[in-house]
BAMI-404034 format. One record per residue (C-alpha): residue number from 1; x, y, z. Coordinates in steps of 0.001 Angstrom, whole numbers, plus 500000, padded with zeros to 6 digits. Each point is the difference from the previous one (the first is absolute). Layout:
N
<NUM,<X,Y,Z>>
...
end
This chain:
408
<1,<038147,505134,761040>>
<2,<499896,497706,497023>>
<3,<502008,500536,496814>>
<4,<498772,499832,496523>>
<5,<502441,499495,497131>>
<6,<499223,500949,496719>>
<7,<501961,498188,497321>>
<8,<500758,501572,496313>>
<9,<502129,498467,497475>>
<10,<501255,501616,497235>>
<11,<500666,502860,502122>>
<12,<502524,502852,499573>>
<13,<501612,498016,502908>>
<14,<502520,501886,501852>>
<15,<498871,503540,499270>>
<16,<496629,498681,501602>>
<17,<501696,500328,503025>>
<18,<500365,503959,501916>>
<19,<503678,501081,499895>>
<20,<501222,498297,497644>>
<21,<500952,500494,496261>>
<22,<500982,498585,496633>>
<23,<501526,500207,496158>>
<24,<501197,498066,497716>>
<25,<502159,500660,496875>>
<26,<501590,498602,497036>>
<27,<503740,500158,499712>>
<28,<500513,496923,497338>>
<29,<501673,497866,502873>>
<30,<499353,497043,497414>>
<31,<501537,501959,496893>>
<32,<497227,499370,497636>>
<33,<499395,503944,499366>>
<34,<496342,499539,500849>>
<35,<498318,502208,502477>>
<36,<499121,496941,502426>>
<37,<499776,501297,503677>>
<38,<502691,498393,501963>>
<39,<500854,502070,502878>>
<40,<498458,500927,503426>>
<41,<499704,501540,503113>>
<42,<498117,499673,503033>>
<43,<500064,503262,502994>>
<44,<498902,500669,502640>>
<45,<500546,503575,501669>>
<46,<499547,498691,503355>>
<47,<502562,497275,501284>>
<48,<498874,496896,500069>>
<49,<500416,496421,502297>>
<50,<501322,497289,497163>>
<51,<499747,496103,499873>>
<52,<501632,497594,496659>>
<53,<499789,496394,498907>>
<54,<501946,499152,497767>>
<55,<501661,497011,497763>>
<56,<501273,496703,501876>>
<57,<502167,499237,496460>>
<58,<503421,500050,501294>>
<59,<500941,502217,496338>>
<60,<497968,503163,500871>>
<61,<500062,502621,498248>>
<62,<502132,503365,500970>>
<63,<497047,502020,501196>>
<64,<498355,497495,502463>>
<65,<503383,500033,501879>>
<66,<500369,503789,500131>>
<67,<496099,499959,501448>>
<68,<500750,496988,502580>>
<69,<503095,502173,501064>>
<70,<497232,502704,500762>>
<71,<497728,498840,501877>>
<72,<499730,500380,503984>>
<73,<497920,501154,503019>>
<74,<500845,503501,499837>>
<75,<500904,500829,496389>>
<76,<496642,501785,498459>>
<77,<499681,499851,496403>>
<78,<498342,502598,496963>>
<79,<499810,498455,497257>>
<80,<500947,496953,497112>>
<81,<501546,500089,496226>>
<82,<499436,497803,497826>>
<83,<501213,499225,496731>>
<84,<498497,497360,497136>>
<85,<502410,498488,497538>>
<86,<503069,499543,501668>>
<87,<500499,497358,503358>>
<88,<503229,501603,501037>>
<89,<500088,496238,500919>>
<90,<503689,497837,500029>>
<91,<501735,503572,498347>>
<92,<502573,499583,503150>>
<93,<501946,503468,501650>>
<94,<498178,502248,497369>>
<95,<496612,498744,500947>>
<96,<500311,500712,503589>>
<97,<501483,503638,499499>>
<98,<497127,500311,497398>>
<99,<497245,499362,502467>>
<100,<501631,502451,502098>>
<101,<500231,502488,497626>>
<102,<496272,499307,499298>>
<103,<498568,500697,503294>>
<104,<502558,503352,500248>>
<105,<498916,501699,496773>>
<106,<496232,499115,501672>>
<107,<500546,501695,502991>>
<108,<501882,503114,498854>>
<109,<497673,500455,497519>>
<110,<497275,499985,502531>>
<111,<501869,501643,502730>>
<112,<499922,497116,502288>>
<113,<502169,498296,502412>>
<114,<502782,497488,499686>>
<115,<498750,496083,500109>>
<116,<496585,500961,499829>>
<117,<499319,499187,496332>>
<118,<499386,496303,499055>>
<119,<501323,498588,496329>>
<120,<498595,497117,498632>>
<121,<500492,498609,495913>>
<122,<498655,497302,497984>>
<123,<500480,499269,496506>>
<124,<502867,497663,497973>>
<125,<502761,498606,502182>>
<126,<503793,500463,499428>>
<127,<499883,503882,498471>>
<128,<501189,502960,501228>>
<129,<497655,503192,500569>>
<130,<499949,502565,497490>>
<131,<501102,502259,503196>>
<132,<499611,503538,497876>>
<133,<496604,499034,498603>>
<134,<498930,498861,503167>>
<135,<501420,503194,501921>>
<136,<498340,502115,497793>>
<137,<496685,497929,500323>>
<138,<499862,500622,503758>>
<139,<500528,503982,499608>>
<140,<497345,500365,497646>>
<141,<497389,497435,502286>>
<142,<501177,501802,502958>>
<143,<498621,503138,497895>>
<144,<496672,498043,499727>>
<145,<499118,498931,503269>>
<146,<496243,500393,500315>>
<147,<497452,498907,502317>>
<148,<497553,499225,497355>>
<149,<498609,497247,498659>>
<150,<502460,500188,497255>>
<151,<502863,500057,502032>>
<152,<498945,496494,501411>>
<153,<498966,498639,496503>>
<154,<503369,501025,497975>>
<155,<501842,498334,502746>>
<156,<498038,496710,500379>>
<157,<501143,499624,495658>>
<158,<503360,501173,501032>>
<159,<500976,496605,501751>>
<160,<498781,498020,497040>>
<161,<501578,497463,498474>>
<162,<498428,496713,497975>>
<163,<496767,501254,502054>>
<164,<496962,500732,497561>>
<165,<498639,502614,502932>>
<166,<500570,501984,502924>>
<167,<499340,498368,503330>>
<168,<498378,502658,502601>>
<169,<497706,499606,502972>>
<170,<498480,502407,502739>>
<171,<498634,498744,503282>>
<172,<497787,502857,501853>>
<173,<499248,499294,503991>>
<174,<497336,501816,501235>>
<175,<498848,500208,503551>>
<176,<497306,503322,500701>>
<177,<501979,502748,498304>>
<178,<503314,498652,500464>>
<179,<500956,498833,497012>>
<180,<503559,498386,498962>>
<181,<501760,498536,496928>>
<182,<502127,497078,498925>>
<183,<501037,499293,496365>>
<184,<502612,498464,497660>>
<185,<501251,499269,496823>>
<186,<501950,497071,497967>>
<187,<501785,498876,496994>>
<188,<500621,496613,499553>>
<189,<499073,497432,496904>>
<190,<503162,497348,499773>>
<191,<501946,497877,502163>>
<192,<497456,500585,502415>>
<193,<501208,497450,502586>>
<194,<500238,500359,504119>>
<195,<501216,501551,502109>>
<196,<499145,502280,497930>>
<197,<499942,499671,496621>>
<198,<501321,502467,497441>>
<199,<497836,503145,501344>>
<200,<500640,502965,501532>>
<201,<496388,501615,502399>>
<202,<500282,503143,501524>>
<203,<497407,500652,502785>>
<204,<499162,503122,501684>>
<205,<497754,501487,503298>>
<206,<499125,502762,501279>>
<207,<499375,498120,503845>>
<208,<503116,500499,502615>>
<209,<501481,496595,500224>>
<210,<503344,499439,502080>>
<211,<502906,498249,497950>>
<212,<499504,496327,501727>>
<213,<495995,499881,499410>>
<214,<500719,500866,496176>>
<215,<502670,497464,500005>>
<216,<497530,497332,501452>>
<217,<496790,501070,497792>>
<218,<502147,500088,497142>>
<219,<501288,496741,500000>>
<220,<496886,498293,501380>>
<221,<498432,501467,496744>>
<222,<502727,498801,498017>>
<223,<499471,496368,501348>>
<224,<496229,500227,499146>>
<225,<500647,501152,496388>>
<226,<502877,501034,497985>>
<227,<502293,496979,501301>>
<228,<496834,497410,499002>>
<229,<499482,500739,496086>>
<230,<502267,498678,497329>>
<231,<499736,499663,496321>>
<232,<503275,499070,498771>>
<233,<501949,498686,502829>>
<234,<502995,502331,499704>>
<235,<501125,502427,502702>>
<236,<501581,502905,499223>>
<237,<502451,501952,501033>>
<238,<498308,503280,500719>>
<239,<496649,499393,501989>>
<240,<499365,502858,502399>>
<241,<497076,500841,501625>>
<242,<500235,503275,502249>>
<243,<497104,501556,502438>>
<244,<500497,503175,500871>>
<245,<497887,502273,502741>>
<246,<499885,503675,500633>>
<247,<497275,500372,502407>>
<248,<498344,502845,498623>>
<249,<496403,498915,500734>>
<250,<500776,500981,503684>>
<251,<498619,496307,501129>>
<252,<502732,497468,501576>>
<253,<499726,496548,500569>>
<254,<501915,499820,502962>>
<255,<496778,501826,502014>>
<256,<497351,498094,498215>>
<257,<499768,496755,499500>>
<258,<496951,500027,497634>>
<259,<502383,502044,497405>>
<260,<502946,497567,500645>>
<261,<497364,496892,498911>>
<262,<498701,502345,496860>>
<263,<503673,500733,498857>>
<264,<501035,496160,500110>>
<265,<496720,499067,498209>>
<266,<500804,503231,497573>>
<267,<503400,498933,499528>>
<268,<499355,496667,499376>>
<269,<497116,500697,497589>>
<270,<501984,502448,498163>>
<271,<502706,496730,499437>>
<272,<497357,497360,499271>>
<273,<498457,502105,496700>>
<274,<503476,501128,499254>>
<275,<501470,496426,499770>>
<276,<496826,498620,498086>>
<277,<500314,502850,497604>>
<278,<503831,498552,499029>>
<279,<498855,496849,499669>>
<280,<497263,501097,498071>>
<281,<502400,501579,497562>>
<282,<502777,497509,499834>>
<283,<501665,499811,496713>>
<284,<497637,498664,497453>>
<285,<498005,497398,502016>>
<286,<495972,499235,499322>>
<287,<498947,498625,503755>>
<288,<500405,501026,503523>>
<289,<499857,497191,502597>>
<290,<499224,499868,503455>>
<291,<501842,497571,501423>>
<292,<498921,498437,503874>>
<293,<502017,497739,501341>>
<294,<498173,498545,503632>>
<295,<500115,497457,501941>>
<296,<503393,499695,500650>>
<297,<502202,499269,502931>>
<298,<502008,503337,500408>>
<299,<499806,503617,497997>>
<300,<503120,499031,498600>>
<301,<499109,496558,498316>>
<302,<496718,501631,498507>>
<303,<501922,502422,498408>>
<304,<502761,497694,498979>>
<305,<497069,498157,498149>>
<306,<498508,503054,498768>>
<307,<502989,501252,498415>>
<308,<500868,496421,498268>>
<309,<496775,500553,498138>>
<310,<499956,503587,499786>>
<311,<503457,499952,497886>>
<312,<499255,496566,498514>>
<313,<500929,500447,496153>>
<314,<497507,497324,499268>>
<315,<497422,501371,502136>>
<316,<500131,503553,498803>>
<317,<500198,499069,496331>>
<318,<497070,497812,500574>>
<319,<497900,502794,501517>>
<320,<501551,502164,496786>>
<321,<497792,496921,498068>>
<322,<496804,500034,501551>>
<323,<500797,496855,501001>>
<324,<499066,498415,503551>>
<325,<502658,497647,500299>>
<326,<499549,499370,503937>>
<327,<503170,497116,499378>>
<328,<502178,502642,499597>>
<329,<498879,502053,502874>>
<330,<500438,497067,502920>>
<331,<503258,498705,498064>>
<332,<501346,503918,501503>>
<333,<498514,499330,502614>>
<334,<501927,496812,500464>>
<335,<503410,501337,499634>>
<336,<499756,502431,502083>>
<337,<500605,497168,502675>>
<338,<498193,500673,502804>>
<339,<498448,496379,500664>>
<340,<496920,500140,497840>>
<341,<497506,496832,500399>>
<342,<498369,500331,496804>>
<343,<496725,498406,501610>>
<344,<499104,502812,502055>>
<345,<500328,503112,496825>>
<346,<497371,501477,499706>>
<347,<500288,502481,497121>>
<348,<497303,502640,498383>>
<349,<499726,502094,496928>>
<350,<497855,503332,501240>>
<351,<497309,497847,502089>>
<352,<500645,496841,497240>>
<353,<500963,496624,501826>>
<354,<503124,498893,497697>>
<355,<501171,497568,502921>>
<356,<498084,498505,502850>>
<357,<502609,498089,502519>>
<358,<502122,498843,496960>>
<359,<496758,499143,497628>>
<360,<499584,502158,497062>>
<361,<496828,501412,499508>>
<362,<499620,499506,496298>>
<363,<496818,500494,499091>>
<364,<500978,503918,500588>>
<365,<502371,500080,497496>>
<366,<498190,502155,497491>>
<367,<499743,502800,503333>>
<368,<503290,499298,500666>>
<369,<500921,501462,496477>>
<370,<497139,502947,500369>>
<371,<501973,500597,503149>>
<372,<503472,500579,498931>>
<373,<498734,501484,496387>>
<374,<499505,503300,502464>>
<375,<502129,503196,500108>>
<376,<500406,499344,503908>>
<377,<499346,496765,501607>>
<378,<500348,498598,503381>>
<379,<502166,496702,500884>>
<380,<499094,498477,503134>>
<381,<502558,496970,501611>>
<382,<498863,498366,503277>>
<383,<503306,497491,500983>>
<384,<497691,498313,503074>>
<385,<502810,500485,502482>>
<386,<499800,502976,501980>>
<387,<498583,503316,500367>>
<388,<502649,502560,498578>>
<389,<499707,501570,496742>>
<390,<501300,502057,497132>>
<391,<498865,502311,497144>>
<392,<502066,501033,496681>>
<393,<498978,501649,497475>>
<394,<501321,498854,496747>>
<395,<499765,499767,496521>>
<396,<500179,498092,496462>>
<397,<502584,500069,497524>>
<398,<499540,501389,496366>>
<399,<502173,499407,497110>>
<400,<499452,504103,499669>>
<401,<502166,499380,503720>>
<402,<502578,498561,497851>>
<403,<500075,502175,496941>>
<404,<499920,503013,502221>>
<405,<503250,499194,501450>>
<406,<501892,498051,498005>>
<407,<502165,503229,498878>>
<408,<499409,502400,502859>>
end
């Protein structure tokens, strides 16, 4: 039978999904005094099948190691913390036996097993946690777990950092009166860079899905999405991205291969609108572009070209300007060595010709402009040698970028 997905952002995001619950508290992690929210939990009362991707920076912080040493076939999994603030990232011996500490105080305080309790940070690097405020933060959210709508909204602005707004989305598949749910939530503003980019995205279902399929959805989403956006060009130290599955809905993909489909779309969706949200927020910018790089020999060279432009200081500051400086764009493209002939580019604004084999097209310049004056615009790059392409989405540069961190 066919499956419909509904799609809602600005969800309460995890607590949209049966069996599971949320909080989030403030504990001061950042020592300001203020009562930001900056501490979280995710549970579910039912165990759960886990899958992670995580940071390729070879300095990663202390809590994606103690959630890589987690993860197998058998282990099942009931919940995440999270703290906001604080990376727990290069803080050596103490960080490691911090992030342990963190997912025990979790677990006793929810009466749940050993290694079943995720940890994940993000905040400044090169600080140790405020352990005591932080244990005491996880009694009282463990106090507040709720299934509510609330439960899912205080945690989404627990993760926060530089982000303006929470990130949340709810996918509903629907087939007769079966019905079944996917949904996540982000953080992530700066040094948004792949693979991943500084974010953490915690995604939940209630569909039974063995260890190795969530493995393989999960980082087929991750491919699609959160490991194609960048605004800054920096990768962090702490990305995590964690998709947990309980199985409560009483439907399993392993006896129907309709669902399985549904939950890989759901999945993926879920990461598409979740990675366009971060880029839509990234620290202080004015345009979002859409960046597609065709045409090309291999995946590997499109995105090799797509990247050169996509984290172009030039071209992002020119985009920052209104300014449809196409020179700029195929210099990136250039550089990014990949044997260009500059004869066969062909190279659009939205649906504008900018470049026709080579020849600009200048009698569109003032569309050009009206093109890149948008919020969100659309770069299209044909390279005339192949059929293999790529898509990033990217962003300009602000001097608000610069002013923002300059002292952080």
């Amino acid at each position: 039978m066919a499956m419909k997905l509904t799609i809602k952002e600005h969800s309460p995001g995890i607590t949209d999904v049966p069996g599971f619950s949320a909080s989030g508290v403030a504990c001061d992690i950042r020592g300001t005094g203020d009562d930001r929210l900056d501490l979280g939990i995710i549970l579910s009362e039912t165990p759960c099948a886990g899958a992670g991707v995580f940071t390729q920076n070879d300095v990663c912080a202390a809590p994606v190691r103690y959630c890589k040493s987690l993860l197998s076939p058998t282990q099942a999994f009931h919940g995440i913390v999270v703290n906001s603030g604080n990376a727990n990232a290069c803080t050596g011996e103490q960080g490691e036996k911090d992030s342990v500490i963190m997912a025990d105080r979790t677990r006793e305080a929810l009466s749940l097993p050993p290694k079943s309790v995720f940890v994940a940070s993000t905040g400044r690097i090169g600080r140790a946690l405020p352990m005591p405020k932080i244990e005491k933060g996880i009694r009282e959210a463990a106090m507040r777990m709720t299934r509510d709508s609330a439960g899912g909204h205080d945690f989404a602005r627990s993760i926060l950092t530089s982000d303006t707004q929470p990130k949340t989305v709810t996918v509903r598949i629907e087939s007769g009166e079966q019905r079944y749910t996917v949904a996540g939530v982000a953080k992530g503003a700066g040094m948004i860079e792949p693979n991943m980019a500084t974010m953490l995205a915690f995604i939940a279902t209630d569909i039974a899905v063995p260890q190795a399929t969530l493995h393989a959805s999960l980082n087929r989403a991750v491919h699609g999405s959160f490991n194609r956006i960048s605004v800054d060009g920096d990768m962090s130290t702490n990305d995590t991205v964690i998709l947990l599955a309980n199985g409560t809905s009483g439907g399993a993909v392993s006896d129907n291969a309709d669902l399985l489909d549904a939950f890989h779309k759901a999945v993926g969706e879920v990461s598409n609108r979740l990675a366009r949200m971060i880029v839509s927020d990234g620290e202080r910018i004015n345009h979002v572009v859409d960046l597609h790089v065709k045409g090309a020999k291999t995946e590997e060279d499109a995105e090799k070209v797509a990247r050169a432009i996509g984290n172009s200081l030039l071209v992002k500051t020119s985009w920052y300007g209104n300014d449809p400086n196409w020179g700029r764009i195929v210099d990136a493209a250039g550089y990014a060595r990949v044997g260009l002939d500059y004869n066969k580019l062909n190279l659009h604004y939205g649906e504008i010709p900018v470049l026709v084999n080579g020849t600009p097209a200048e009698e569109n310049l003032p569309q050009w402009k009206a093109e890149v004056s948008n919020r969100e615009f659309t770069i299209n790059l044909d390279l005339g040698m192949g059929k293999a392409d790529y898509k990033l989405l990217t962003a300009d540069l602000t001097e608000g970028y610069v002013d923002f961190n300059k002292s952080e």
